[in-house]
Structure formats: structure tokens, C-alpha cells
N, C-alpha and C positions, 0 to 999 in steps of 0.2 A: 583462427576462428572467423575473423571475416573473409576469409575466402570462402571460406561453406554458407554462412549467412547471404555472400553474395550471389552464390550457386543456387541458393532454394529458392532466393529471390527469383533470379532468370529465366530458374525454370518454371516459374508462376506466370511470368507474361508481365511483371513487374506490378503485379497487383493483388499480392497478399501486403497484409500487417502485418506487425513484430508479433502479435500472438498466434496467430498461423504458421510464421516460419517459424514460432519456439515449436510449438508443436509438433511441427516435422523433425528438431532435431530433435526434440524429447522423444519421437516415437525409434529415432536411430542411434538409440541412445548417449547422447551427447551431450553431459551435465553444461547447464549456461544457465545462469539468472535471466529471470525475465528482463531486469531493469538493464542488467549487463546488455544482454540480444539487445533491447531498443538502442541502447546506445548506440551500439556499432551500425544496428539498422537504418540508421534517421540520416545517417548521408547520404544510402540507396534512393529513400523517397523524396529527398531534395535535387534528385538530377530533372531533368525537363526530359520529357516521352517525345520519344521522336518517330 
């Protein structure tokens, strides 16, 4: 699951939120909690942009 959370992420430019990326798996249909997606999300958005 977070390898695909990481994938939508990357492919955003690293700047969508967890409700963006749920959305994209929701639309590929990929059952995930919102609250679950953040979790696993929130250590994507703590890397530094390089």
C-alpha cells in the first residue's frame, strides 16, 4: 500500500495531499481509509524537496 501511495505521490511532483492521493486511488479502485492513506502519507511530506 505504500508503494502505490508513494507512486501517486511522485507522479504529482510531490505536491498533492492525502486527500488528492486518496482520490486517485479511489478512482483506481483501491479500498484505503482516508485516516489509514494519511498515515502512511505524512512521511512522504516530511522528506525536504530537493
Amino acid at each position: 500500500m505504500t508503494g502505490r501511495i508513494r507512486q501517486v505521490y511522485d507522479e504529482s511532483g510531490g505536491i498533492s495531499g492525502s486527500p488528492r492521493v486518496h482520490a486517485v486511488l479511489k478512482r483506481e479502485d483501491v479500498h484505503v481509509g482516508r485516516t489509514t492513506m494519511t498515515c502512511h502519507s505524512r512521511p512522504l511530506a516530511s522528506q525536504p524537496v530537493t
